[in-house]
DOLUMZA-847991 format. One record per atom (N, C-alpha, C): y, x, z; residue in one letter. Coordinates in pm, whole numbers, plus 50000, padded with zeros to 5 digits. Example, Ala and Ser with C-alpha at 12.3 -4.5 7.8 and 13.67 -1.06 7.14 Angstrom:
! residues 2
494315131950780A/495505123050780A/496705132050780A/497755128550708S/498945136750714S/500035129050787S/
***
This chain:
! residues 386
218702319771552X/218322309771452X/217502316471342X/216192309071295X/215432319271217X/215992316371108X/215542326170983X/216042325970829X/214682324170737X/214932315670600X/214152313670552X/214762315370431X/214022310370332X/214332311270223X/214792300070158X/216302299470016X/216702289669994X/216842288869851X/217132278669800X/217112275569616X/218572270169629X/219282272769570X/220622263169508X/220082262369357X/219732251069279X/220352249569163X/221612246269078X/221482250868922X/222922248968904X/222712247868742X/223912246868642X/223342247768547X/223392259068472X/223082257668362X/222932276068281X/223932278768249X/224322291568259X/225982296468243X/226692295868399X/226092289068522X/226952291768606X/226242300668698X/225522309368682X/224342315768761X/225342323368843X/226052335068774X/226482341668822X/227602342068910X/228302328968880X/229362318768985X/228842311469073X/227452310069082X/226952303869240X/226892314969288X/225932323669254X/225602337369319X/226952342469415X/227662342869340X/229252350769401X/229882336769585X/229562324969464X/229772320669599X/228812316669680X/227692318469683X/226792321069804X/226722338569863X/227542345769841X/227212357169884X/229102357469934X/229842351669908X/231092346270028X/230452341270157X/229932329670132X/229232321970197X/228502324470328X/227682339170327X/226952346570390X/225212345970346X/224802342670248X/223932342070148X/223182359770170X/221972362570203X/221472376570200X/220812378670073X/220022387770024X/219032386569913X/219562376069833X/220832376969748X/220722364669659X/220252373069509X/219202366469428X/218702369969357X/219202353569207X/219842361269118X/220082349469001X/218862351668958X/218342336568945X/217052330868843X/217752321868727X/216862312768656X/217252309168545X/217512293468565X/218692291168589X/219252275468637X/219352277068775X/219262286468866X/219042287969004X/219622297469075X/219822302269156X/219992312069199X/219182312469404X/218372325669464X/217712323269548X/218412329969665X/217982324769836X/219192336369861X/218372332969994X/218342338970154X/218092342270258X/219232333270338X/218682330070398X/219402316670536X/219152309970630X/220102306770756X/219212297470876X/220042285170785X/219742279870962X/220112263070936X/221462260070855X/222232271070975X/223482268070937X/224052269070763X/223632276770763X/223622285170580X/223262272770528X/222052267070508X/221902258770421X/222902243170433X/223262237970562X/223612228970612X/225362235270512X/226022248670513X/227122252670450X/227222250970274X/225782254170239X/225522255570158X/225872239170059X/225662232870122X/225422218670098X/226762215970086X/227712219670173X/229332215270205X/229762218570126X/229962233770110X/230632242070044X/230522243869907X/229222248469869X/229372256669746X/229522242269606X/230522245869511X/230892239669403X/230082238869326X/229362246969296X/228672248169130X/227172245369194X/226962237869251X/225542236369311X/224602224469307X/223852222969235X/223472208569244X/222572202069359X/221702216269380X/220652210069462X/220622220069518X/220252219169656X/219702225969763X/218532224469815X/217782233669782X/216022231569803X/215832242669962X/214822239770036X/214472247670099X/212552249570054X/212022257869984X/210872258669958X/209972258270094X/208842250570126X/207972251570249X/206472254070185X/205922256170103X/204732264770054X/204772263369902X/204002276569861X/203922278869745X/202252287769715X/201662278469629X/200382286269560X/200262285169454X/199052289769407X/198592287969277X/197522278069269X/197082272769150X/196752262369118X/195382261369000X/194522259868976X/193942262468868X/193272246668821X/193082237768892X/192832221068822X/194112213168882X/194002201168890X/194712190668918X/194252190069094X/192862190069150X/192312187969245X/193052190369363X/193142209869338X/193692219769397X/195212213769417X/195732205969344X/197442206769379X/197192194869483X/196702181569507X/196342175469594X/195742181269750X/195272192669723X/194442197269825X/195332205669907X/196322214869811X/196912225469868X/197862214169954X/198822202669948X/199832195369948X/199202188170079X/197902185770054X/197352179170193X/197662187970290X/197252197970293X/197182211670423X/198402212770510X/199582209670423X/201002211370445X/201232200870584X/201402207970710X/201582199770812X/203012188470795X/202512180870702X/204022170970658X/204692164670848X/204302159570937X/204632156071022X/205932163871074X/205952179171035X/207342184971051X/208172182370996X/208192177470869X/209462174370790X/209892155370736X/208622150670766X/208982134570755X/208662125470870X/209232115870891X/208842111971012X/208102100670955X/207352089071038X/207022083470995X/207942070270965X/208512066271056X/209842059770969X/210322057370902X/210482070170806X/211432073570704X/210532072170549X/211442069970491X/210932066570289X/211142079270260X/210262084970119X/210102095970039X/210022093969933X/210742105969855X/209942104669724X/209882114769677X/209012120369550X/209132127869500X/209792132569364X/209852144969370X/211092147969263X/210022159369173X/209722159069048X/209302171668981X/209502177268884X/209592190068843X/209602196368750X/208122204568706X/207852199868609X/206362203768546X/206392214068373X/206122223268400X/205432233768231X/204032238868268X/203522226568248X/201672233268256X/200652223368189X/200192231468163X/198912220968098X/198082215068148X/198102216768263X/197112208368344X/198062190968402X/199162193168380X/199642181668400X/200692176668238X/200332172768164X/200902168768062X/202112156268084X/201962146468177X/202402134968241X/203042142668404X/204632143268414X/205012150668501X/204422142668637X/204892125668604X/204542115368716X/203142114368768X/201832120668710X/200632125868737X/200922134968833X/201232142068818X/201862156968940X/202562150569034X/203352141869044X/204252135169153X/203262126469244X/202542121169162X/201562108369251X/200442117369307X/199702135269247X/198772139869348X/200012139269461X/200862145469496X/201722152569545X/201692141869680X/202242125769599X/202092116769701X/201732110569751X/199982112669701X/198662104269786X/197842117469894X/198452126869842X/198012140970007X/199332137570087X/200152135670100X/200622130670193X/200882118370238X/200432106170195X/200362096470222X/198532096970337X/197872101770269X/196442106170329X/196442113270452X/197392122170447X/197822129170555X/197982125470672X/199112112970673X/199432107970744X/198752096070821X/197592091870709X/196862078270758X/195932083970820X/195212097270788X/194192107070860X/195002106670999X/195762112671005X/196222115271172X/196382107671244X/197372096771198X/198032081771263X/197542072871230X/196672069371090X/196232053971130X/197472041371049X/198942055670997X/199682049170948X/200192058070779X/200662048670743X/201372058370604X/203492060070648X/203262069370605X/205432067870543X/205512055370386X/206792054870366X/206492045370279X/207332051870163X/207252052570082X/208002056369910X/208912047169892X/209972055069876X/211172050569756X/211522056869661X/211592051169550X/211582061569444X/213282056669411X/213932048269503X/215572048769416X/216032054269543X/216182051269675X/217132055469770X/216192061969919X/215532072169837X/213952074969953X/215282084370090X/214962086070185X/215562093670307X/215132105670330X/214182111270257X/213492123870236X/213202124770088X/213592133670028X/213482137869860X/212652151969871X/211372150869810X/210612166969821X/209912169569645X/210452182969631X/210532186669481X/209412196069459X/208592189469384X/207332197269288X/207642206269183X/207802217369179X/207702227869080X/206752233869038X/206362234368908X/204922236968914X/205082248868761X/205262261268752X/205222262968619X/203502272368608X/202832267468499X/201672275268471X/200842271668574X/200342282968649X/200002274368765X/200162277668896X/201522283868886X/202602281969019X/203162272869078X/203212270269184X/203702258569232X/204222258069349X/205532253669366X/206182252569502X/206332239969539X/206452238769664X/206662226569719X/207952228869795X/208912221969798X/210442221569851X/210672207969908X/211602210169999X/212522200670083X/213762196470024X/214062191069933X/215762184969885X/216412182770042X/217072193070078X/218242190170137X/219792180770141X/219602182470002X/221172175969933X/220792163869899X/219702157369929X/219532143569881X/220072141369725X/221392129369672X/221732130469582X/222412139969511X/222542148069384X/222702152969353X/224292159069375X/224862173669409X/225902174969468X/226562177369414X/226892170269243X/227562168469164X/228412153069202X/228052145169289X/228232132269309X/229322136369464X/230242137469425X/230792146969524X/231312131169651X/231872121969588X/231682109269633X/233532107169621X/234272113269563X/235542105269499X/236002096869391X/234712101169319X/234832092469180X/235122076369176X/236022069869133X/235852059169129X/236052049669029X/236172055468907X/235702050668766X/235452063368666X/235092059768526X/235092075968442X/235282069568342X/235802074468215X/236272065468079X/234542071468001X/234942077167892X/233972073367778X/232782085467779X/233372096267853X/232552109467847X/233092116067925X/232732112468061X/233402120768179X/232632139168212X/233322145668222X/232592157068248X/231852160968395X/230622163568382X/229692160768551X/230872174368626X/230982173368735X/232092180168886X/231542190668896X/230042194768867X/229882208768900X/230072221868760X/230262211468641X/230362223468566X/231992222168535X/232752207168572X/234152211368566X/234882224068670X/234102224368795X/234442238168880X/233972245468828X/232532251568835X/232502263368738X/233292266968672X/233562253568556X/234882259268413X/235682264968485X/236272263868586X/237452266668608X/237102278468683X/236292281268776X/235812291168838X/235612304868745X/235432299768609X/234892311368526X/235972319468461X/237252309868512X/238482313768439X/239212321068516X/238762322268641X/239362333968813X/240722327968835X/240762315768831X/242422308668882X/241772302368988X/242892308569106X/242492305969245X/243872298969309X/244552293669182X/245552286169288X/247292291069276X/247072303069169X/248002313369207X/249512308869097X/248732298468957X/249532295068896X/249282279368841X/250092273268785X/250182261668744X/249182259268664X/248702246468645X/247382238468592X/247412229668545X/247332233368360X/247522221968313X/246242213668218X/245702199168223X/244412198168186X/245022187268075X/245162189567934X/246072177867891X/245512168567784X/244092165967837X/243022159667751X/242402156667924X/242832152768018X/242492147168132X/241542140668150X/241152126568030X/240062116968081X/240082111868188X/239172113268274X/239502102568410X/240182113568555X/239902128468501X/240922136768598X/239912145268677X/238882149268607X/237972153868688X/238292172168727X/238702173368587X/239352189568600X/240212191168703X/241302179068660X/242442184068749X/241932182968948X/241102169168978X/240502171969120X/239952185369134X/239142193169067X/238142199569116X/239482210169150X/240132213269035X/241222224269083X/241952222569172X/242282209269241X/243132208869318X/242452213269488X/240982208369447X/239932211969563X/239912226169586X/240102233969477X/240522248669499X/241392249669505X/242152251169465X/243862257569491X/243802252169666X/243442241969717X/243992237569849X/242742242169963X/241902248869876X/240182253969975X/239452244870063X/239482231469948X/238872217370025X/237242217269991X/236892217670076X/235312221970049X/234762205469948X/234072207469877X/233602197969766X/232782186069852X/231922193969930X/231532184870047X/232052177570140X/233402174870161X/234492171470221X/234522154570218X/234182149170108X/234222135670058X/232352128470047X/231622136770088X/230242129970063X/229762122170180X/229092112270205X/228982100770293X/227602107470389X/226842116370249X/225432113370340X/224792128170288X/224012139170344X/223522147070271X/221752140770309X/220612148970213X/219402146670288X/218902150570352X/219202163770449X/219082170270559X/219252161570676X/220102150970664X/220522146170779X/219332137070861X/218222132770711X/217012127170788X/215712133270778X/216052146670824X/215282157170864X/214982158371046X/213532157971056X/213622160071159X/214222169571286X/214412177971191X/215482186371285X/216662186771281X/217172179071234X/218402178471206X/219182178471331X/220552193871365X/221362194371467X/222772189071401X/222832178571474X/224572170271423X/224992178471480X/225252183371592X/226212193771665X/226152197871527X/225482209871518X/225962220271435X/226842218271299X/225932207971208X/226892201171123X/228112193371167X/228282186271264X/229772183171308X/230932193271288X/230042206671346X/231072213571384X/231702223771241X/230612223771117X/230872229271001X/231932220770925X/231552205170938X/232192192970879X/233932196570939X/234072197571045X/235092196071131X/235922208671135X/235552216871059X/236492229371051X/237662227370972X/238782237071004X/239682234470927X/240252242770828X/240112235870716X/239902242270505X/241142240470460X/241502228570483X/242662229670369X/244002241570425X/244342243970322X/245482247470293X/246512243270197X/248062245470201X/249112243570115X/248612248869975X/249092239469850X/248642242169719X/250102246369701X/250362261969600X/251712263969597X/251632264669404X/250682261669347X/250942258869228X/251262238769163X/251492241169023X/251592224668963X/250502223868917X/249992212068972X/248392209868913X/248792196468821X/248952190568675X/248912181568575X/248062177968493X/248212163068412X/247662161668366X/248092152768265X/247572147168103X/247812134768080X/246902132467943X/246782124567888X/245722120567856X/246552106267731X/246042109167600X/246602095567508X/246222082467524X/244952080467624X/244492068867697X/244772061467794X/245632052367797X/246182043867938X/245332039668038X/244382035967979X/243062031668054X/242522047968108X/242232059168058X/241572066868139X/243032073868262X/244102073468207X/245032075268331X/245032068168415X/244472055168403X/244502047068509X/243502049268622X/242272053068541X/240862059668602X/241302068868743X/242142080568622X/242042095268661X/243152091168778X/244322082168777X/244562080268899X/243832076469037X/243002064069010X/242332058769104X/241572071569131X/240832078269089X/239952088569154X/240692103269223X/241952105169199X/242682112569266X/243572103569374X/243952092269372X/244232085969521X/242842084969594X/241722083569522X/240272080869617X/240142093069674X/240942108869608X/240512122169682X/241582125769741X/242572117569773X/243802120969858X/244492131969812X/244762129869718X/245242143769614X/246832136969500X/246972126169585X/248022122169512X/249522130069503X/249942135869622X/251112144969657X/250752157269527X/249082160169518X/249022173869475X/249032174169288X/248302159569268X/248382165869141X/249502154369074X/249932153568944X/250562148668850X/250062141668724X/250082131768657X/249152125168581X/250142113568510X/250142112768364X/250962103068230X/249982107268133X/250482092168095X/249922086967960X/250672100367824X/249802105767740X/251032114667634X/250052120667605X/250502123167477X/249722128267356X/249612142967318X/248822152867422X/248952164767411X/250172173367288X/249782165567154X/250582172767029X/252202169767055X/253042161967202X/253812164267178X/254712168167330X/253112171367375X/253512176167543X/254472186167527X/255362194067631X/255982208167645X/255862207367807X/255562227667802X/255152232267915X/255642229768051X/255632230668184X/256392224968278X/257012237568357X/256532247468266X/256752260068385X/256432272268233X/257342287268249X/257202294668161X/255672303368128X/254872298868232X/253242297968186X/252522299668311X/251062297568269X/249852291568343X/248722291268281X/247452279368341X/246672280068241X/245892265268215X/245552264968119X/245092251168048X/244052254568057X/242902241368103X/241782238068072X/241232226268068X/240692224868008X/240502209667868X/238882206567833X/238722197867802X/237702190067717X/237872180767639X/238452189867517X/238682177567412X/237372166767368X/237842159467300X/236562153367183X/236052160067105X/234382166067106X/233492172167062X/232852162166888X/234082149066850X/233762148866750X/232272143066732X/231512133666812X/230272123266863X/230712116566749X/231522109066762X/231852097566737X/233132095866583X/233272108666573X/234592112966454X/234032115666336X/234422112366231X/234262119766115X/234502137366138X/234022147066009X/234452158266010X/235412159865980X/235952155665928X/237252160965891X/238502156065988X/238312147566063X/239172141466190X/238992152166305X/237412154766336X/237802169166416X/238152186566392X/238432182166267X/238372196866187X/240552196766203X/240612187166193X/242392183266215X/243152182466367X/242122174166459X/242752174366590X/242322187666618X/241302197266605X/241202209066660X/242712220366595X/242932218966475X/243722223366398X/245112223866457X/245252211166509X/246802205666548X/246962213866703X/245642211366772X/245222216666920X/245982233666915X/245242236966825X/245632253166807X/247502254366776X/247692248966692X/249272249366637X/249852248966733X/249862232666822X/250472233066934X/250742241867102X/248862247867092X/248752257967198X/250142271567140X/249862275767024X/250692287566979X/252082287066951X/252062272566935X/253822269566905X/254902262367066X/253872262267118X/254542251267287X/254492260267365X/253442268367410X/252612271967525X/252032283667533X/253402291367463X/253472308767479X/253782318067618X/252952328367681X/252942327267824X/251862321467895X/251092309567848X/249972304767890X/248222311467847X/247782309567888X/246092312967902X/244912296367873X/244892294267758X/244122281567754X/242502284067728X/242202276967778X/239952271867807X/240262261967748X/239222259967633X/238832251067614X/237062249867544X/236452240367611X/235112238567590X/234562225967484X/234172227967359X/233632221767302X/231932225467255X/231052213767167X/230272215367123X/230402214466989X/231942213366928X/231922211666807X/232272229466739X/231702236066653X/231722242466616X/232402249966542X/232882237966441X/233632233966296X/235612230766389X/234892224566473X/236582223166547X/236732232966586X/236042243466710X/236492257466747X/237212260766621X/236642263766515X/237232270666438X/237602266866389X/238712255466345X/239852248166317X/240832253466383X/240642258066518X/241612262666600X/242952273066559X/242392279266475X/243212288266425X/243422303566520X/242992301966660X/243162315366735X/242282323066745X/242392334466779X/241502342966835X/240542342666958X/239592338767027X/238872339667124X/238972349367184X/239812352867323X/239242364167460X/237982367667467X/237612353367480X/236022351567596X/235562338967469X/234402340767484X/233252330667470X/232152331167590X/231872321367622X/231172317767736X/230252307167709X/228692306667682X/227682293067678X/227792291567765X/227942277067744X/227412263867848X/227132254767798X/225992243167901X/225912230367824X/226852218167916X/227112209267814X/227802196767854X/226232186067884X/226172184067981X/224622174867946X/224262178867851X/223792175067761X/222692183367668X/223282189067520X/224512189667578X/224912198367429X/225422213567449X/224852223467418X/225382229067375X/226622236367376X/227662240367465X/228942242867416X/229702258367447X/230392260067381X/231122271667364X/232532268567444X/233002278267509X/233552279167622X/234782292667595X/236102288667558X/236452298367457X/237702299967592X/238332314167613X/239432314267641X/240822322967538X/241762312767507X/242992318367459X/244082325567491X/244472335067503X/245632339767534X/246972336067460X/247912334267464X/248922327667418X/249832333167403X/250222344667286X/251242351567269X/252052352567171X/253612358367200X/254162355367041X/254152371666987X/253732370666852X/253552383766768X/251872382166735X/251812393366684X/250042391666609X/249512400966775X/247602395866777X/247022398566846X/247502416066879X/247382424066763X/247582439566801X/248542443366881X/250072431366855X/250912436866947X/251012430167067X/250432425267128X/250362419367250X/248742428667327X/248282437467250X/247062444167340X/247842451867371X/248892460267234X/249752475367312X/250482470967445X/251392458667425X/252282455867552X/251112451067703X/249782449367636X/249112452767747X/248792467667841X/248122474367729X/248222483867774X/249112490667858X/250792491267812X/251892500267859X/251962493267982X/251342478968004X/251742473068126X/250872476468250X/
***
């Protein structure tokens, strides 16, 4: 099976957690870029790639790349591209782009050369066109163009593989599935101890962990990838990746609960929609007066970043957050990710780790706590001697 070259995207801050798991994976040459990471693969690889990897949004397979110096040239180069290998005529397209150049100021200018050389293409040879969809196309092909570089790619993953396909409601500010794995990925809990998420929302933390702790591939629940209306597409082969057997016994407590009745109600429905009801745990309750379920573990959370709060309301729930982590939940290891700044440091603790990331477009700090009784100095010595 030959090898080519492949793109996973992802978002910033998880570079180095795709990388790791595309080089599990069997990933060669993986090289971290910036939102991306690049790596060496056949069919199978990418077709895994798609299943498997968590922190991944998109799966590109690049099929030419030049340079560019007018608008003309990107029409011209795009014509050349023997499209008949990768679309049939049958099938709807569309295009997807990312544009930093001056020659295209209007990204959708760059999308429409992109899709009148292959629409031309096709009427040159056959006499017929493919037809465009720009909401539910059966072939998705991505324009990258920076300066005047430019690749042309195959979207494999069709919709984005953050849409993992269990969701089945989200309350007010649900966190997107590939950076709730990451979070958790970044924190190296593989299952080994209890999990507690106690700002839940609709339960997205607690699925993704339970998808790990039990080694349920993320792809497990998706209906449709966009490879599949690829002309080459071997169902054998994907049958037989689909059809392997992942899970395993979860031997930790995976919980949750949340001061919202309505988002427990959510976070249920979307953990019976992921068959994860045996695994995880989920009530209505007000973090400030939760107690631990086990003599420790680790918390990870997304409180309220304070959108919608006065300052001084998140300068207090962050305040109370901290009291309670240090006064309940000694023995434990807590994450928690905000964009509020002023609340981090309400917290009252010390930061392990700081870690950037963004929440959709904010910004956020990514803090881990250690949870000990005595001052920070004496809990490094009893590290040490340990």
């Amino acid at each position: 099976m030959s090898k080519f070259k492949i793109v996973a995207k992802t978002f910033a801050g998880l570079e180095n957690v795709l990388a790791e798991e595309i080089r599990t994976l069997g990933g060669e040459s993986v090289t971290v870029e910036r939102r991306a990471v690049s790596f060496i693969g056949d069919q199978s690889l990418m077709y895994k790639a798609n299943f498997h990897l968590r922190t991944a949004l998109k799966i590109l397979k690049p099929i030419a790349e030049f340079e560019v110096t007018n608008r003309d040239e990107l029409y011209d180069h795009a014509k050349k591209i023997p499209w008949e290998n990768y679309l049939a005529l049958g099938k709807s397209f569309a295009i997807d782009s990312t544009i930093q150049s001056e020659m295209f100021v209007n990204t959708m200018y760059a999308s429409l050369k992109v899709k009148d050389a292959i629409v031309d293409k096709f009427r040159e040879n056959t006499g017929k066109r493919p037809s465009v969809n720009a909401e539910n196309p059966d072939v998705r092909i991505n324009v990258y163009l920076m300066g005047n570089h430019c690749i042309l790619s195959l979207d494999s993953s069709g919709e984005s593989l953050h849409k993992r396909g269990y969701r089945q409601g989200q309350g007010d500010a649900p966190i997107n599935e590939v950076l709730a794995a990451g979070m958790i990925m970044l924190t190296g809990w593989k299952g080994e101890k209890d999990f507690l998420d106690p700002m839940c929302g609709s339960g997205t933390l607690l699925i993704e962990a339970a998808l790990i702790a039990k080694g349920i591939p993320p792809g497990m629940y998706r209906k449709a990838f966009g490879f599949e209306n690829w002309p080459d597409f071997d169902e054998p082969l994907f049958s037989e990746i689909c059809n392997g057997d992942y899970e395993k016994e979860a031997t930790c407590v995976i919980s949750g609960s949340d001061i919202s009745i309505q988002d427990i109600a959510i976070a249920k429905a979307n953990i019976k929609s992921a068959s994860l009801s045996k695994v995880i745990s989920v009530e209505v309750g007000d973090f400030l007066n939760l107690k631990p379920l086990s003599p420790n573990g680790i918390i990870v959370t997304n409180p309220p970043y304070g959108e919608r709060m006065k300052p001084q309301s998140i300068v207090e729930l962050y305040s109370a957050i901290g009291n309670t982590l240090k006064n309940r939940f000694t023995g434990f290891e807590a994450w928690i990710i905000s964009s509020s700044m002023d609340g981090l440091k309400s917290v009252g603790l010390k930061p392990a780790k700081k870690i950037d990331l963004f929440n959709g477009a904010l910004a956020c700090s990514y803090r881990c706590y250690e949870l000990f009784q005595g001052t920070h100095k004496q809990a490094v010595i009893i590290k040490k001697k340990l």
